[in-house]
N, C-alpha and C positions, 0 to 999 in steps of 0.2 A: 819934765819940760823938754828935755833932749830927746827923749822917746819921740813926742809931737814933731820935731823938727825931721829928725832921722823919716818919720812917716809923711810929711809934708814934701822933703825931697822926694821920695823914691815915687809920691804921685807925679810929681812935674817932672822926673826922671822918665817916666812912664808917658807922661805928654809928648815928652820931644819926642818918641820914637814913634809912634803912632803915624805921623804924616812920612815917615820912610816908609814905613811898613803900608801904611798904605800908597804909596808911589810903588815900592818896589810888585804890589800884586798887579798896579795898573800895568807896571813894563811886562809881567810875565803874560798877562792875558792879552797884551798886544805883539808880543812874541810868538804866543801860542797860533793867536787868528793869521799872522801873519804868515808863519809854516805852513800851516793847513790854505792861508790862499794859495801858495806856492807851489802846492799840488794838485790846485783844479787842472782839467782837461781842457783845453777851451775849444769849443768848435772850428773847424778851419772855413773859410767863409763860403768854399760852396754848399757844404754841411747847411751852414746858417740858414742863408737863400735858400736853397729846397724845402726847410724847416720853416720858413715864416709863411712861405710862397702856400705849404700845405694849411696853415693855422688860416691864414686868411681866407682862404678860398672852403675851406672847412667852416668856415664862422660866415660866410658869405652864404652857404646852403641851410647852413641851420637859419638862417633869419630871413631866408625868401621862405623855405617851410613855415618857419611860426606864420608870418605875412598871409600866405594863402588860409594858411589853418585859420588864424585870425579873420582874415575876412569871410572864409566859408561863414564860421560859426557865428559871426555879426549879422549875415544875409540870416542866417536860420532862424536866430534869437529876433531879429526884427519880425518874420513872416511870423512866427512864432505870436509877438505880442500883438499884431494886426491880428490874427486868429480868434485871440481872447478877447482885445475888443469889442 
């Protein structure tokens, strides 16, 4: 009967520590991200500007491209199916 008891502690011995141990992994991997944000680089803003000013004006030529291409290949696909008509 003692034995049961001795075994019945040391499981809820074992509960209570569970919720440290898992707090104390949350602090270290908030620790961890933490350092590592503390070493990004960050762009200085005319970096940025010149950086987005390219993305967009780059994403502005790809999408009048597709647009023409799109619409050549509409006119072609249409005379196309008048043809087979």
């Amino acid at each position: 009967m003692s034995e049961n008891k001795n075994e019945e502690n040391k499981k809820q011995d074992s509960k209570k520590h569970e919720p440290k141990a898992e707090r104390s992994l949350l602090q270290n991997i908030i620790r961890t991200y933490r350092s590592e944000f503390l070493k990004i680089v960050w762009p200085s803003r005319e970096t940025l500007i010149k950086h987005t000013i390219t993305v967009v004006a780059v994403s502005l030529m790809f999408g009048i491209y597709i647009a023409i291409t799109d619409g050549i290949f509409g006119a072609l696909f249409s005379r196309f199916v008048q043809l087979v008509s």
